[in-house]
Structure formats: C-alpha cells, structure tokens
BATOR-178530 format. One record per residue (C-alpha): residue number from 1; residue in three letters; chain; x, y, z. Coordinates in nm, 2 decimals. Layout:
N
    nr   rest   kette        x        y        z
   NUM    ALA       A        X        Y        Z
...
This chain:
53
    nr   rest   kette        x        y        z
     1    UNK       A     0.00     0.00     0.00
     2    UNK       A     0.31     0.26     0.09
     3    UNK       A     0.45     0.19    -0.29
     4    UNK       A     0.10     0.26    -0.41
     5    UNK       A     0.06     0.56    -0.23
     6    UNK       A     0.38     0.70    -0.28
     7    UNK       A     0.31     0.66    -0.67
     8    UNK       A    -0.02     0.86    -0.66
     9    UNK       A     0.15     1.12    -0.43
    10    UNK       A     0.42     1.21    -0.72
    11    UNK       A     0.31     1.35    -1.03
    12    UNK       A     0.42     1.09    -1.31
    13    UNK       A     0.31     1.04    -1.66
    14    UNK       A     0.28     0.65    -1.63
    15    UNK       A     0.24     0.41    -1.34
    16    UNK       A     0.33     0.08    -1.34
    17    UNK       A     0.11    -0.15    -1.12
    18    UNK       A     0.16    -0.57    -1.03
    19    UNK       A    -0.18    -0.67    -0.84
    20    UNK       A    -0.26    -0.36    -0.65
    21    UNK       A    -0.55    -0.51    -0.47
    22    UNK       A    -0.36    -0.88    -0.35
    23    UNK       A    -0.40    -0.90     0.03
    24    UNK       A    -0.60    -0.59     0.08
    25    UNK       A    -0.93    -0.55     0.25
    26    UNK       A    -1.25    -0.49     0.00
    27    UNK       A    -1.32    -0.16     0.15
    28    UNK       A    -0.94    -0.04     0.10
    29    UNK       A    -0.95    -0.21    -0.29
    30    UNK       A    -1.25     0.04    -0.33
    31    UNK       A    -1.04     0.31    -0.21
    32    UNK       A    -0.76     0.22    -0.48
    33    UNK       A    -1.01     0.17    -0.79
    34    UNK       A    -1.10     0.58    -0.69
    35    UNK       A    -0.77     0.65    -0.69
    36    UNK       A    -0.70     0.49    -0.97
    37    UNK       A    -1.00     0.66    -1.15
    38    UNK       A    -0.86     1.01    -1.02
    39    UNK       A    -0.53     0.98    -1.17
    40    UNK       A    -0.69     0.83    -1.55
    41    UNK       A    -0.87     1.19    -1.51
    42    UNK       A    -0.55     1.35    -1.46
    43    UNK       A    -0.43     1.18    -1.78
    44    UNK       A    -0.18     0.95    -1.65
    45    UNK       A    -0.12     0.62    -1.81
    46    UNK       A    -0.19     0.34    -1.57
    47    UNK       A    -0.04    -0.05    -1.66
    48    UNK       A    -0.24    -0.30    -1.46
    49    UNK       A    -0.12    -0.65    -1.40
    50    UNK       A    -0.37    -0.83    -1.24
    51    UNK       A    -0.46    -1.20    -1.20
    52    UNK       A    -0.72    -1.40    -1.25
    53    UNK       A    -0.84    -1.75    -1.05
C-alpha cells in the first residue's frame, strides 16, 4: 500500500502496477479503484497486471 501511495503522491506520466488489490481489504481495494480513477482523469497512463483465478 506505501509503494502505491507513494506513486499517486508524485506526479508521473505512467504508473506501473503488479496486483494492486492482492491481500487488501474490500473496503481499501475500493479506495484504490477511486484513486486509480482520479489519476486516469488527470491523464496519466496506468499498466495494470492483475490475476485472474
């Protein structure tokens, strides 16, 4: 969550993301997927990895 954080604190053009939401509580993946939302609005370029079961 602190690498996560720190990369939405810094302005940056692109962030790189491996399985943002592994081991987090719902309520705090919510959280994320707004934050994640607010920077697409602020035009930065997000790569997701994520995986599916």
């Amino acid at each position: 969550m602190l690498a996560v954080a720190r990369a939405i604190c810094e302005p940056r053009a692109l962030i790189l993301i491996d399985e943002p939401s592994k081991g987090l509580a719902p309520s705090i993946i919510q959280n994320l997927v707004t934050a994640f939302s607010e920077l697409k609005r602020q035009k930065t370029t997000i790569l997701l990895v994520g995986r599916t079961s």
